[in-house]
N, C-alpha and C positions, 0 to 999 in steps of 0.2 A: 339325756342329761348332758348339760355344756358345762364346767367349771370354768370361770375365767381368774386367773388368779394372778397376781400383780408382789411379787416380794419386792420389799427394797430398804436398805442400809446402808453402811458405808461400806467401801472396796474393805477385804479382807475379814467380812464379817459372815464370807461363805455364801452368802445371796444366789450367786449363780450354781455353786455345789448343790443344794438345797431346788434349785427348780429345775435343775437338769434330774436329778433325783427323782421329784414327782413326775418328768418328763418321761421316763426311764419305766416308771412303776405302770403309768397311765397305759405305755406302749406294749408293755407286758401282759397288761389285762387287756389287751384287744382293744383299746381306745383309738380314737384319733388325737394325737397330742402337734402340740407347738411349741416351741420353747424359744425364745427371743429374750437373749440376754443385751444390756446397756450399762454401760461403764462411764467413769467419769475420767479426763487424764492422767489421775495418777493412780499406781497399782496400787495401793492401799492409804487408806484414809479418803480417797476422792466417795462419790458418790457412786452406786450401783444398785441396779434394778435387774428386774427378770418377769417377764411376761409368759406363764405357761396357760394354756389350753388346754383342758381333757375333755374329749367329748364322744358321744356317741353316731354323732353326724362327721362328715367334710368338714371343716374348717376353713373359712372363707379369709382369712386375712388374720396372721398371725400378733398381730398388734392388740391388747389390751386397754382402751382407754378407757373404758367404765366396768373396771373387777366387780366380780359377787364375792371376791376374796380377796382383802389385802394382811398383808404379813409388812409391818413396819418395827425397823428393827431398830431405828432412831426416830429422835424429834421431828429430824428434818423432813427427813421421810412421811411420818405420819401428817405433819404440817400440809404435805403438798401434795399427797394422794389424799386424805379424808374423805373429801367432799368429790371426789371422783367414784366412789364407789356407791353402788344402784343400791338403794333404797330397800332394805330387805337383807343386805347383804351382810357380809362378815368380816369383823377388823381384828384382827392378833398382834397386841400391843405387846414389845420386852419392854414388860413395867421396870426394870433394872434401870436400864437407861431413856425412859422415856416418863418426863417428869409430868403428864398431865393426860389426866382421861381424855375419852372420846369421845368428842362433846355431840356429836349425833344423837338421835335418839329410834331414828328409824332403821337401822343398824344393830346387829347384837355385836356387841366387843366383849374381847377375852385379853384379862391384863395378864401376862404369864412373863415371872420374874425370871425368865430363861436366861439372861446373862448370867445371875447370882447362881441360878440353881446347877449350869453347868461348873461354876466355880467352887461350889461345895463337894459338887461327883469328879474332883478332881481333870476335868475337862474343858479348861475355860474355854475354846476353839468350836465347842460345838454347842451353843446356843442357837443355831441354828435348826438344828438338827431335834432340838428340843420343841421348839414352834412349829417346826414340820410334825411333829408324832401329836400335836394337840390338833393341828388343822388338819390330820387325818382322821384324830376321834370324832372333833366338831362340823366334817364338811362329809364326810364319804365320798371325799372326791376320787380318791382310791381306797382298795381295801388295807385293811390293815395286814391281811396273811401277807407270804410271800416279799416280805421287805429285804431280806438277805439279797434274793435274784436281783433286783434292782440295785441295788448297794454296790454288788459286784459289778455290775456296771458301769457306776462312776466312782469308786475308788479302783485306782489305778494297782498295776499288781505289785510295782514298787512300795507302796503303803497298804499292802494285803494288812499288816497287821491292825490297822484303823478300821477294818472294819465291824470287826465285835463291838468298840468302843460308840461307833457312829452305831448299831445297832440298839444300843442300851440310852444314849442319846433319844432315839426315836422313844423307845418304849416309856422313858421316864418323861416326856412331854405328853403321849399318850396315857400315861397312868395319871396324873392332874385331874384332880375332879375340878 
């Protein structure tokens, strides 16, 4: 099993907390993982991407240009990866901020109003984290056990307290029929 997975938003929408995250969880299960983050020039508001890996083989080249999983967390995003993703594969739309389906057909899409929904659970920061707990019910790219071990990972021990918060995050993208 290879998961090729392709997040991308604007800078400060968490894109790279969120694929180091899966990066993190992949490594934990015994995977071979990749994670290749890209940014745009400015620290938030520019553009940013993240190219993770999980697989059960070597990994030949940590570059992602045709995901079986995209996570688009804006317009622009979804605009310009769409049509890059293999035939078969999986698109995770924040229908919050992203005003138009997916116009694929050969493709399953998941609209998940994750911007809104973390702004209701009093968490607007982690919409991210919300799309990640649905791409882990809808992909088994990782398991769902064990998401704490990984979390501790990349929430730093300065922000120990984020991370019940990022946990419930996960679990309410997760719990989304």
């Amino acid at each position: 099993m290879t998961a090729n997975i392709l997040l991308a938003g604007f800078g400060g929408q968490g894109i790279l907390f969120a694929g180091k995250f899966l990066a993190y969880k992949g490594l934990l299960e015994d995977k071979h993982i990749s994670w290749l983050p890209s940014y745009g020039p400015e620290m938030r508001g520019g553009t940013a991407n993240c190219s993770v890996i999980i697989s059960d083989d070597p990994i030949g080249s940590p570059i992602v240009s045709s995901p079986d999983i995209l996570v688009a967390m804006n317009l622009p995003s979804l605009d310009k990866y769409e049509k890059a993703v293999v035939p078969g594969g999986k698109i995770f739309v924040d229908s919050t901020l992203v005003g138009r389906a997916v116009a694929r057909t050969d493709v399953e899409s998941y609209c998940i109003p994750a911007t809104q929904l973390a702004v209701d659970m009093g968490i607007p920061t982690l919409a991210n984290m919300i799309m990640v707990g649905q791409l882990i019910r809808r992909t088994r790219a990782v398991s769902f056990e064990g998401l704490e071990a990984a979390l501790r990972k990349v929430v730093s021990a300065k922000h120990a307290d984020l991370l019940e918060v990022n946990l419930s995050a996960i679990r309410a993208g997760y719990d989304l029929a």
